[in-house]
C-alpha positions as CSV (number, residue, x, y, z in Angstrom):
1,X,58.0,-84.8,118.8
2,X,58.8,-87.8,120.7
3,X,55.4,-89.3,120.2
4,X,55.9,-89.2,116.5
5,X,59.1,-90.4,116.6
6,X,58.3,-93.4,117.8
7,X,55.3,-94.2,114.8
8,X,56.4,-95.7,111.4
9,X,55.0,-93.7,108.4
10,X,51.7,-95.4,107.8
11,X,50.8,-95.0,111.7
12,X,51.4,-91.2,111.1
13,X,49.4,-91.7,108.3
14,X,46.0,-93.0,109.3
15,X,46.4,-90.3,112.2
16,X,46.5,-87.7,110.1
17,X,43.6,-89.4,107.6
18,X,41.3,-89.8,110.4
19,X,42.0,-86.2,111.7
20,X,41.3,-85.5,108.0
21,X,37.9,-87.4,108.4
22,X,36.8,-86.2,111.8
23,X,37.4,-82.7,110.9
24,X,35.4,-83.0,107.2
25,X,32.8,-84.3,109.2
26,X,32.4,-81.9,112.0
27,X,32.3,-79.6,109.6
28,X,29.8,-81.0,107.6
29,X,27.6,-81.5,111.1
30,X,28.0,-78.0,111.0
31,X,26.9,-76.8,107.8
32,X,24.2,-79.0,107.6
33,X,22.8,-77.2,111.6
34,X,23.0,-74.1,109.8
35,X,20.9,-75.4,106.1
36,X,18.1,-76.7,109.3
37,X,18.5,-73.3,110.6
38,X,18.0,-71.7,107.5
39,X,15.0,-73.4,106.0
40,X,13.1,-73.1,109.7
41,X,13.7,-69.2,109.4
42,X,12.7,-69.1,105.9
43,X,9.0,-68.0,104.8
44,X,7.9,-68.3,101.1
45,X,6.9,-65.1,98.9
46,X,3.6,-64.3,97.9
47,X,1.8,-61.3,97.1
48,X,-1.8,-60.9,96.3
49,X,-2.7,-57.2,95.2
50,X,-5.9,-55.9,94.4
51,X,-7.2,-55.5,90.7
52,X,-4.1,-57.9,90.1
53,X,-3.1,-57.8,86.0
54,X,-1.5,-61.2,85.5
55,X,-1.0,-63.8,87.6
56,X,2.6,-66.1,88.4
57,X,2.9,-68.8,89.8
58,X,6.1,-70.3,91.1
59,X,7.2,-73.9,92.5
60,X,10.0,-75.5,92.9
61,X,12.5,-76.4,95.8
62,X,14.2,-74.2,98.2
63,X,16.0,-72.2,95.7
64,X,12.3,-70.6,94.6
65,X,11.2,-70.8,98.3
66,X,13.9,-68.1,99.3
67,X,15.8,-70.1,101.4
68,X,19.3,-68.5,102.1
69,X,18.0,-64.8,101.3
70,X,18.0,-62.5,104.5
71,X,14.4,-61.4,103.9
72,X,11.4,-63.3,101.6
73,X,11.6,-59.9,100.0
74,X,15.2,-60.8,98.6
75,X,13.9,-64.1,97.4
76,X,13.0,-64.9,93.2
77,X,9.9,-64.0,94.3
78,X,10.3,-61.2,96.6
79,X,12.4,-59.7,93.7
80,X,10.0,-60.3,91.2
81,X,6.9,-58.9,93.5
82,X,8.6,-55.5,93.8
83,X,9.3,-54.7,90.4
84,X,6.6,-56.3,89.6
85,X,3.4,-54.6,91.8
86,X,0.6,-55.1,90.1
87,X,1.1,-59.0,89.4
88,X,-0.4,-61.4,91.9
89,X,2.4,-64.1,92.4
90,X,1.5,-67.3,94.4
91,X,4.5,-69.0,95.3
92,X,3.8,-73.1,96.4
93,X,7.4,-74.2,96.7
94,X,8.5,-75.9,99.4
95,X,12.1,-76.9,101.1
96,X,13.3,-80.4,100.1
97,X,11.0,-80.3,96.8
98,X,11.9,-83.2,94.5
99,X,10.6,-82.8,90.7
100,X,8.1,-85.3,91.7
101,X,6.7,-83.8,94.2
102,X,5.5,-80.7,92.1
103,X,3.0,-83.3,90.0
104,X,0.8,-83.5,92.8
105,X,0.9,-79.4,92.9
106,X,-0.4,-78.8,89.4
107,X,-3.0,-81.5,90.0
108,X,-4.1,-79.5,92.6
109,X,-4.2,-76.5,90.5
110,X,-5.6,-78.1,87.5
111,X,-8.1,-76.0,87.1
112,X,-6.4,-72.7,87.8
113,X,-5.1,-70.5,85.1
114,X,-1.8,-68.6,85.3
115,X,-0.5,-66.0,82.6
116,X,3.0,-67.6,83.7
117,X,4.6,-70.4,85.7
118,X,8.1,-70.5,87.0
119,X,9.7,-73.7,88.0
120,X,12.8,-74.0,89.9
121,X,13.6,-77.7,90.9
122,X,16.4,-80.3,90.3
123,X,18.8,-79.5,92.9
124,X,17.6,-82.9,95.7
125,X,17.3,-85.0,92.5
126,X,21.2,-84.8,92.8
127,X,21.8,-85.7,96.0
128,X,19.0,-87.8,96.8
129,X,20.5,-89.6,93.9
130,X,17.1,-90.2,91.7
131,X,17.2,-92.2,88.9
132,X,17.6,-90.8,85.9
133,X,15.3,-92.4,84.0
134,X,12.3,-91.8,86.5
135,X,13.6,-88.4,86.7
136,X,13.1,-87.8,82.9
137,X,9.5,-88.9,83.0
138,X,9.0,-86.3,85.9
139,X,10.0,-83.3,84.2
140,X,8.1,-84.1,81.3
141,X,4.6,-84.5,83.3
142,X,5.7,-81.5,85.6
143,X,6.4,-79.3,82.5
144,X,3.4,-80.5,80.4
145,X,1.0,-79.8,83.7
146,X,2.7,-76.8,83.7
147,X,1.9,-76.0,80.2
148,X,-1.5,-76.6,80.7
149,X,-1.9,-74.1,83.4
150,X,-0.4,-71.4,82.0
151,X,-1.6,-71.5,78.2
152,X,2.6,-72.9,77.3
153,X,3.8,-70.1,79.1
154,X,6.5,-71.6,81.1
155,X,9.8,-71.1,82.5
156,X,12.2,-73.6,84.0
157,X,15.4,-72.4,85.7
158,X,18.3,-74.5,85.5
159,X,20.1,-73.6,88.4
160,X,24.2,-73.2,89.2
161,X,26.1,-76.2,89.8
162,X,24.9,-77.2,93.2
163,X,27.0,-80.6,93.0
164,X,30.2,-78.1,93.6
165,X,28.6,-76.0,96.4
166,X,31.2,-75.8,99.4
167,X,28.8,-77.3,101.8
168,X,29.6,-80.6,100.1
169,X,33.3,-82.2,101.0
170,X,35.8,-81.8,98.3
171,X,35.5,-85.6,98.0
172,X,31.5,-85.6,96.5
173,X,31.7,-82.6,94.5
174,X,33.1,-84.4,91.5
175,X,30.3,-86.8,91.8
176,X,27.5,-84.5,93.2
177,X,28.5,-82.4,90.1
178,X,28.6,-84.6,87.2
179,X,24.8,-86.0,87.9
180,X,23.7,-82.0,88.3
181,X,25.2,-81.8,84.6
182,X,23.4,-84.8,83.8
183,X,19.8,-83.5,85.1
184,X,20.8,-80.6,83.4
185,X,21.2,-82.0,80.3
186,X,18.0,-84.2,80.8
187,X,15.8,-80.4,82.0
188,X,17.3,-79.0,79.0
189,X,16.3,-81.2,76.3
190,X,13.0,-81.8,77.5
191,X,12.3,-78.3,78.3
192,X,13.3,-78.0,74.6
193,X,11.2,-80.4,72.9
194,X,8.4,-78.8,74.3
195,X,9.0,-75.0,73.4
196,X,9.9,-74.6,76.8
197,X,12.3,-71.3,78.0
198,X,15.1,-73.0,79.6
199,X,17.1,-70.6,81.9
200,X,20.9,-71.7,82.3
201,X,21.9,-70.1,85.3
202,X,25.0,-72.5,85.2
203,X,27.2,-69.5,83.9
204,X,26.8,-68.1,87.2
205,X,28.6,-70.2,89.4
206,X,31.5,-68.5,88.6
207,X,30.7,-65.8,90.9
208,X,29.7,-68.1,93.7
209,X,32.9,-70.2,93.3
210,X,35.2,-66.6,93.2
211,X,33.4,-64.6,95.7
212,X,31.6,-67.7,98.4
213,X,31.0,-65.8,101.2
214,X,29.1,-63.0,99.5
215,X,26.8,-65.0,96.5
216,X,26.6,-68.5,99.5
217,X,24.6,-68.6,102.5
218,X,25.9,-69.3,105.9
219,X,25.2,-73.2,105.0
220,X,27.6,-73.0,101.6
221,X,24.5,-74.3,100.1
222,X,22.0,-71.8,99.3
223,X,22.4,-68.6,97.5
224,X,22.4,-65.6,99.8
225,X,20.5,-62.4,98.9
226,X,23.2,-61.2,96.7
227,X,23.2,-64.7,94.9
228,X,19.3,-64.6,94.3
229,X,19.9,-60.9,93.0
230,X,22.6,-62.1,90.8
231,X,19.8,-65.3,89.2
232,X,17.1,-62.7,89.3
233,X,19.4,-60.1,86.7
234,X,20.3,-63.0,84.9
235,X,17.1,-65.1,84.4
236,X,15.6,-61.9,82.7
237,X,18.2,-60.7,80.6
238,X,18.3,-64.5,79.1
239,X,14.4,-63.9,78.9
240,X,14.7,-60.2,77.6
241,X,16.5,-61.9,74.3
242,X,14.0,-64.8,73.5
243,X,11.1,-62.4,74.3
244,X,9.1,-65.3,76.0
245,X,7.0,-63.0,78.5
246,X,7.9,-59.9,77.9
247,X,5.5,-58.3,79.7
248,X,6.8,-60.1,83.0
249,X,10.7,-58.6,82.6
250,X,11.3,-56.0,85.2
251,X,12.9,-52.4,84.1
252,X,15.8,-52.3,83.5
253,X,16.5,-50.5,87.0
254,X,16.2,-53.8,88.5
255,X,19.5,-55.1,86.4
């Protein structure tokens, strides 16, 4: 008590800020060890079964690469491959994926044919801050590469509100999540415009923002396995009611 009796109130102030400060920060040092920890023990899903019926493939960033889930086999993907057993499912997606970096996949791919591609992407466009504009133009070559490949037989996820994830200080998550509404908005409309499914899973952050511990990753970032299960149920039943592949929606045993 003596030592803070003899500070005015603005002294006691900045002490307390940059306590405030140093903490936020070591705490972000530590969430961000755990999201390198994370993506270094993380393995992307893919299954390639004999006398395969249909073909998927999937890119996208971390959030299709399975990062977060315990096992690949609780990934999208891993999800997908088990209900799922006699599809071949090539998943390409990569940790850190920016919507431009998937152009250069479908070039690659250009003269592949899928009977469905899944893109999940959008989420480092946010906080690597890209431009909206360029970002616009990206999603319309990605998704029109896309089209090509699978005969318009597309699906883009839309992902949670990453902006508000807790591995973000309270500080950023006001601006982290207004631009993921805005690329939202711009994923949407061109997804639209094209004839594109456009899977909102933006309703779903309520559970991750009521129950963090069970739908988050250790890193507060990622979803864990009970958050991928929780997308997975709700990416096909949004699919189930526009009836845009039906053959690829799981039984109902998986919901």
């Amino acid at each position: 008590m003596d030592f803070f009796n003899g500070l005015d109130f603005f002294s006691i102030f900045f002490i307390l800020l940059d306590s405030f400060i140093v903490v936020t920060a070591l705490r972000m040092l530590w969430r961000i060890a755990l999201n390198k920890s994370l993506s270094l023990m993380s393995h992307s899903y893919s299954v390639h079964p004999k006398g395969a019926q249909k073909r998927i493939l999937i890119v996208g960033d971390s959030t299709s690469y399975g990062t977060g889930a315990t096992r690949p086999e609780e990934s999208l993907s891993g999800l997908l491959a088990h209900d799922l057993p006699r599809v071949e499912i090539e998943n390409l997606s990569e940790n850190g994926f920016r919507t431009r970096d998937l152009i250069a996949i479908f070039e690659k791919k250009k003269e592949k044919r899928y009977d469905l591609v899944i893109i999940s992407i959008g989420g480092n466009d946010v906080w690597h801050l890209s431009a909206y504009a360029r970002l616009e133009k990206d999603i319309v070559r990605v998704l029109d590469l896309a089209n090509i490949l699978s005969g318009r037989k597309t699906i883009l996820l839309v992902y949670s509100n990453i902006g508000f994830a807790p591995f973000f200080p309270k500080m950023l998550r006001r601006f982290l999540g207004t631009r993921a509404l805005c690329v939202q908005n711009i994923f949407t409309r061109v997804a639209k415009e094209r004839d594109i499914a456009c899977v909102d899973l933006f309703s779903q952050f309520y559970f991750f923002e009521k129950e963090p511990k069970k739908y988050f990753a250790p890193d507060m970032l990622h979803p864990s396995s009970a958050g991928y299960r929780l997308w997975y149920r709700e990416i096909w039943a949004q699919l189930a009611v526009d009836n845009t592949c039906p053959w690829a929606i799981p039984p109902k045993k998986s919901e």
